[in-house]
N, C-alpha and C positions, 0 to 999 in steps of 0.2 A: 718339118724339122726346123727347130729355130736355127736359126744365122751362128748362134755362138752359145756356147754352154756358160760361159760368165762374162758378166759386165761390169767390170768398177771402174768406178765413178771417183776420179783422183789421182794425180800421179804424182803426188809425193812419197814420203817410205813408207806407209804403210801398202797401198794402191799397188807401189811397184814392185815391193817384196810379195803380195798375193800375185801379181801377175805373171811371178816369176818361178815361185813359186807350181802357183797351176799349170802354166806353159812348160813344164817339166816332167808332169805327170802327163801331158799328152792330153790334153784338154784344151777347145777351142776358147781364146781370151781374148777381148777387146779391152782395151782402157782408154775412155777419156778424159782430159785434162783439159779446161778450160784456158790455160795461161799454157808456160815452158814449164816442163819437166822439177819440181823441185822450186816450184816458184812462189809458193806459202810458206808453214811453216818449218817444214823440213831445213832448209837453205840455212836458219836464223835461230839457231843452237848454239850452243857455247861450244860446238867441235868437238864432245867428248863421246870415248865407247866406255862405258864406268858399269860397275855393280852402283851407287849412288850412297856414297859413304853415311849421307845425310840422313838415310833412312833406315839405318843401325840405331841410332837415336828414337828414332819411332818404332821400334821395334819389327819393321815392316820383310824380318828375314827372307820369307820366300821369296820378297821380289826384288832383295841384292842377291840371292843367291842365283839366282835365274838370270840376274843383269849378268853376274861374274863367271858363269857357264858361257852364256853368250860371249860376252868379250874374249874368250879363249875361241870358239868357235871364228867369231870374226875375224880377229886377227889372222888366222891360219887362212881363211876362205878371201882378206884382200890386203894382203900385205903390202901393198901400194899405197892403197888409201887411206890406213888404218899403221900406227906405230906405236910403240909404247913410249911409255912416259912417266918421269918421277916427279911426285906432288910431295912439295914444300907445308908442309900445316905448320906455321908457327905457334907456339903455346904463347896465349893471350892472356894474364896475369887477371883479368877483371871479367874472363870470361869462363868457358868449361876448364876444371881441374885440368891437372898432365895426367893424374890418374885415369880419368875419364879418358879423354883421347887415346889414351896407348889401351885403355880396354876394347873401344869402341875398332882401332886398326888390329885387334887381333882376332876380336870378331871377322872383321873382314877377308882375312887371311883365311881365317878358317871357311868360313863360308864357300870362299876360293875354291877349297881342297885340293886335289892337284894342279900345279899351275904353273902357266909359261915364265909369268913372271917373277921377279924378284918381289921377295916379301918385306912387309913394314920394319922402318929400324927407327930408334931416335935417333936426332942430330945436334951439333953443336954450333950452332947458327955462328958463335963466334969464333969459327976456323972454317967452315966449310965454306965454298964457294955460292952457296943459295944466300948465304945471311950478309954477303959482301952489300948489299943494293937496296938491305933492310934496315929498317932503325934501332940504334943501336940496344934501346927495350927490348928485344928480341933476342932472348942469348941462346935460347934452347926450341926444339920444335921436334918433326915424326917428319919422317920421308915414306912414301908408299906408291905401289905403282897404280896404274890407270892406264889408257890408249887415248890418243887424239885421232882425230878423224877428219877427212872432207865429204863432210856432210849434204850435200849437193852432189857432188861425184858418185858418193853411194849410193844416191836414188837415180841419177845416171844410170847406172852400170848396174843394177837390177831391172833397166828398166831394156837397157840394151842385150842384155843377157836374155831376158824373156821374149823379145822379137827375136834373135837366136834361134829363140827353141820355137816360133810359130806364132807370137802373140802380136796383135793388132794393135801398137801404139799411137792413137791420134792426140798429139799435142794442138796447142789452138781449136780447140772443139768444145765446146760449150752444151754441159745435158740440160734439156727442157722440160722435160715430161717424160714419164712413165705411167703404164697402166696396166693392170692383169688381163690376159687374152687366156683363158682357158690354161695350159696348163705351162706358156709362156710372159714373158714380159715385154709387149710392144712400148719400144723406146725410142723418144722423138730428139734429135742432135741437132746441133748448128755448129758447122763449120764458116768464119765466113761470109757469114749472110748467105751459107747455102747449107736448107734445111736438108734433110736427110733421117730416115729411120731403120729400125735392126729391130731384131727377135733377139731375145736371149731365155734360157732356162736358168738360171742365178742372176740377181744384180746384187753387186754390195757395192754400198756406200762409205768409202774410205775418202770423202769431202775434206776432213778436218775442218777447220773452223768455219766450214759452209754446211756444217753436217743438217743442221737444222734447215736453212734454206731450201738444200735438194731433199728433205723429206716433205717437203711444204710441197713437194712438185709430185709425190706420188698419192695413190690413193689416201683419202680421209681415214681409212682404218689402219695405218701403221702410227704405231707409237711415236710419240714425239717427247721423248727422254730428255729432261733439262740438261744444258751443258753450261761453263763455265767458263767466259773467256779470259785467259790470262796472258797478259803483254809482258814478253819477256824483251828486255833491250840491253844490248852491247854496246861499246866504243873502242876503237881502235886507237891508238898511239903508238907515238915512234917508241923502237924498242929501250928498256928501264932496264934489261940484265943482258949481262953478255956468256948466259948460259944457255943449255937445252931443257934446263927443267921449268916445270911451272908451279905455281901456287895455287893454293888454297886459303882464303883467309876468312875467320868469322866477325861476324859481329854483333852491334848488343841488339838487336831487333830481333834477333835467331838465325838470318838470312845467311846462306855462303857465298863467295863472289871468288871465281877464279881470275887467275893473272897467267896466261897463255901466252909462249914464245910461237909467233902469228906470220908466215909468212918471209921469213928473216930477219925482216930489218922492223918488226911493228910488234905488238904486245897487244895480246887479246882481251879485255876489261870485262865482265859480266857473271852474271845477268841479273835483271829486277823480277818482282811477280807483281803487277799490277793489274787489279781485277777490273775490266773496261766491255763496254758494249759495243755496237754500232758494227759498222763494214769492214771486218778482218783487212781487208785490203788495202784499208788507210792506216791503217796500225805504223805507228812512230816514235823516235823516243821521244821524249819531254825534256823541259829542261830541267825539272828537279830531277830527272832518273839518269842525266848528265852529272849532276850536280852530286847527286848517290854518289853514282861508281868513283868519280873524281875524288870523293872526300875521303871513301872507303879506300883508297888506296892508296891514297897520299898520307893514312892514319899508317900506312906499313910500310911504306916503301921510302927512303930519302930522297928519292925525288917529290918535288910536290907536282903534281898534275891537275891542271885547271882544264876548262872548256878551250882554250886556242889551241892546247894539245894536241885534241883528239882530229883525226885525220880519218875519220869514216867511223861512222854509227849505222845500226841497223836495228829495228827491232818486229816480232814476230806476234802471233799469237796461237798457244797450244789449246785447244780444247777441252777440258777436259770434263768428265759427268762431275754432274754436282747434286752432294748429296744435301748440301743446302744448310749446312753447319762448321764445315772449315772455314777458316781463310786462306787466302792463295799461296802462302807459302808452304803451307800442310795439307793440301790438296794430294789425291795418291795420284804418280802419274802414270798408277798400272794402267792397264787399257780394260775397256768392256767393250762385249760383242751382243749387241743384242739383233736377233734371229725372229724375223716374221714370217712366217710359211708353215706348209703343211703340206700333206698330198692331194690335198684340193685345192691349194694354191701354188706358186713360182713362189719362191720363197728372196725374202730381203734382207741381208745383213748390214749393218750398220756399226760402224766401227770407232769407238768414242777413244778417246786419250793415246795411250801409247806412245815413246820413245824412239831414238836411232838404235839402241844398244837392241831394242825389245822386237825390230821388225820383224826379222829371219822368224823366230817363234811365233809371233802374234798368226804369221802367211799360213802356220803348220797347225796352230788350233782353229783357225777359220775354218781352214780346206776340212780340218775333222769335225767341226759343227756340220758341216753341210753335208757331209758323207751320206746321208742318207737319201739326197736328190741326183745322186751325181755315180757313176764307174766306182768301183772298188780303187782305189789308188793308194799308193805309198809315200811316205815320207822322203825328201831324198837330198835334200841342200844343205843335211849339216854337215856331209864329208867334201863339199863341190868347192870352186874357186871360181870367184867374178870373174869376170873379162880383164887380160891382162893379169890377172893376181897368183898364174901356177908358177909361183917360186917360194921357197922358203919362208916363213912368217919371218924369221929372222935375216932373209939372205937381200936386205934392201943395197945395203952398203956394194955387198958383190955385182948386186943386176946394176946398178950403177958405173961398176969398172967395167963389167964386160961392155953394158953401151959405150962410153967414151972408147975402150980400144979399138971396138965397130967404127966409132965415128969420130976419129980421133978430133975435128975440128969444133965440135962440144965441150966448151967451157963446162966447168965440173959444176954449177948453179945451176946452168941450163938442163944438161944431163941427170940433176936431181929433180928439176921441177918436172922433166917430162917424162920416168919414172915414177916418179911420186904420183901422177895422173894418170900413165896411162901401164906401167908395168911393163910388162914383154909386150905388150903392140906397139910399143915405141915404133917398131921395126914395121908399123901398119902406114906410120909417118912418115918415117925419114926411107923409108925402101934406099934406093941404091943411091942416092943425093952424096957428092964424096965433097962435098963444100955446104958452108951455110946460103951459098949464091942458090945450092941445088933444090933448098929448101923453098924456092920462092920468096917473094917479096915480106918484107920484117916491117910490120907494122909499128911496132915500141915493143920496148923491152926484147924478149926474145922471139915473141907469139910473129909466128910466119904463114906463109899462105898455103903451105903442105897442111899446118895443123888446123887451119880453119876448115880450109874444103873436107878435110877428115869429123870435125865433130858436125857441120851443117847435112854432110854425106852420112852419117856414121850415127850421130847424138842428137840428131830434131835440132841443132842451133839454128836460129834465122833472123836474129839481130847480134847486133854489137855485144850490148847487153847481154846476151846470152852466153856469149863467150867468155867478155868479160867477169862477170861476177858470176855465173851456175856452172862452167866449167873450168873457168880458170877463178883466181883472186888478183888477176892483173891490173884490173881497174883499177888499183890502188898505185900501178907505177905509170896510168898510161894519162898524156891531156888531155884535151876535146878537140882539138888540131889530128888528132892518130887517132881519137876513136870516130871522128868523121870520117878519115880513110878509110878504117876501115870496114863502116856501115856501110863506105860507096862498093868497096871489093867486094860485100858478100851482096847487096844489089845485084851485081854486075856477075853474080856466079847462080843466081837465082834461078832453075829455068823459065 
């Protein structure tokens, strides 16, 4: 009997949504992840849960209407990490009609169909508090909604929820080899510098942009399906509005670039499609894709925004199949599952493209490609809630009051940020602490040593780094003076 009934290869969203998925239906799951949790492409999103309004324009209906079903699902299943949001589009006089936009946001509405959120309206950029921070060209625009997201925390907390339910999360483990054993898959791992192997009856390959590498590591007769790499990059800056909504802006090239309230005090710039090759893992931004976001938004915004602005940049790369006739910005970023197996063989999925909004589904067509190697099993995480997320899609504001009256010594920032991350386990942290002394030692900003020992106990953290930017976004308040403290804490908490 093999070791495990599946083994993927990945712990970003898609990896961890399968993982979490199967570990639900009661099936034995491993997952290895060569890095932390969410430490490719996942992380390096532009933070949105959306149908993709962009692709009303391509005609690409089924796969906003399936975005915009999800985004109602998610929001309800983590309303923690996931809020909604109202998108700014201003109308661009040299760009798409107003006709065109308000057709294209009623599509969208529609598409919706019943729906949590509020629906598309025009606006009057020159009364409404969105058009205060924009240039005075700009007299009229559409407001519509959308969900922002922490994108890293989601793959988190799919991935913690699936150990939960039984499933084998090894972060720092590195897959080397596979090879078909009769009617299993002997698979060779390194954690370490310590080698190690397992049996599995499923492997799928949810790499992302290593998708091709770790097929290079299995038998000669699996497909090797072109992929496409596209370098998507962000910048951060101090924050340009002193509202909660965000933007959307186009431009003449066809690209969209949102403008995202980031963190409180910062503004979220992106993203580019730059088609590039080489080691995902050096993936950066450039200085002309500085140079993009900076111009594009200083063409809307009355601030002007240069490069000494920006206060942290990041950029990613999505893979996605290449049919070897777009360009990057017209690329689908539906996903494909492509399935090698049979009942004479272990069979290998491999998992090309796909989204944050698209995981929960993508986990739910997998498991039913593979139905026929595997237990009869049922669907079951579109009714469920992440870790931390059973309250109200709407009841963020409330679970916020009831924390601070628990813990009345919770500044109401603090009280939001650790809500916002962690929901009702707040109370997994702060237990019976009746001071911020009780919290243990405050590294910078809020981040104390209750919350570390909980996400290195709790979330696979085992650097600085890990805390800082894949479960928090504190990085961005903390020096190198306090993130050395706190690399020596979690040393010194290591067993």
């Amino acid at each position: 009997m093999a070791d495990f009934d599946i083994t993927i290869i990945g712990g970003g969203i898609n990896g961890t949504a399968i993982a979490r998925d199967a570990a639900g239906r009661g099936l034995r799951v491993v997952l290895v992840e060569q890095n932390d949790l969410s430490s490719g492409t996942s992380w390096t999103s532009s933070k949105l849960i959306h149908g993709g309004l962009r692709y009303v324009e391509q005609g690409a209906f089924r796969l906003v209407q399936e975005g915009l079903r999800e985004r109602s699902i998610l929001l309800k299943m983590a309303p923690h990490i996931i809020w909604p949001a109202r998108f700014i589009l201003p109308h661009h006089s040299g760009l798409r009609p107003a006709w065109m936009l308000r057709i294209g946001l009623f599509i969208y509405d529609l598409l919706a169909g019943k729906n949590l959120l509020p629906g598309a309206r025009g606006v009057d950029l020159t009364k409404d508090e969105a058009g205060g921070s924009l240039q005075s060209q700009y007299h009229t625009g559409f407001e519509y909604s959308d969900c922002c997201v922490d994108d890293a925390r989601l793959v988190v907390l799919n991935a913690v929820d699936a150990a939960e339910r039984g499933a084998d999360i090894r972060t720092r483990t590195r897959f080397e080899k596979a090879a078909r054993q009769g009617n299993e898959w002997q698979i060779q791992l390194n954690s370490a510098g310590t080698p190690s192997s397992i049996t599995s009856r499923i492997l799928i390959n949810a790499s992302g942009p290593w998708i091709e590498e770790v097929n290079a590591m299995m038998p000669p007769e699996i497909p090797r399906d072109p992929i496409k790499q596209i370098k998507g990059s962000h910048i951060v800056v101090p924050k340009l509005f002193n509202h909660d909504k965000a933007y959307i802006f186009q431009n003449t090239d066809g690209r969209i670039v949102f403008a995202i309230p980031y963190q409180a005090d910062f503004t979220l710039i992106g993203t580019t499609d730059v088609t590039v090759a080489g080691d995902p893992a050096a993936a950066a931004i450039s200085d002309e894709e500085i140079d993009y976001l900076c111009t594009l938004a200083s063409g809307y915004f009355k601030t002007s925004i240069t490069r000494k602005d920006v206060a942290w940049h990041f950029a990613g790369i999505r893979a996605l199949y290449d049919d070897r006739t777009l360009k990057a910005k017209d690329l689908s970023r539906d996903y494909l599952l492509q399935l090698d197996g049979d009942a004479a063989k272990p069979p290998l999925l491999s998992v090309y493209g796909g989204k944050l909004t698209a995981a929960r589904h993508l986990a739910e067509v997998a498991l039913e490609r593979l139905a026929p190697f595997m237990p009869n099993t049922k669907p079951w995480t579109a009714n469920s809630s992440l870790p931390g997320g059973d309250f109200a899609w709407d009841g963020f504001a409330r679970t916020v009051k009831n924390a601070r009256k628990k813990w009345n010594f919770l500044t109401e920032r603090h009280a939001e940020r650790m809500v916002r991350a962690y929901g009702t386990r707040i109370t997994n942290i702060i237990g019976n602490a009746a001071s911020m002394a009780g919290m243990g030692e405050c590294f910078g900003a809020d981040l104390t040593a209750n919350e570390v020992r909980y996400l290195m106990q709790h979330e696979w953290a085992q650097t600085a780094d890990d805390v800082l930017w894949l479960r928090s976004k504190l990085g961005l308040r903390f020096t190198e003076a306090q993130k050395e403290a706190l690399s020596k804490f979690m040393m010194s908490e290591t067993p």
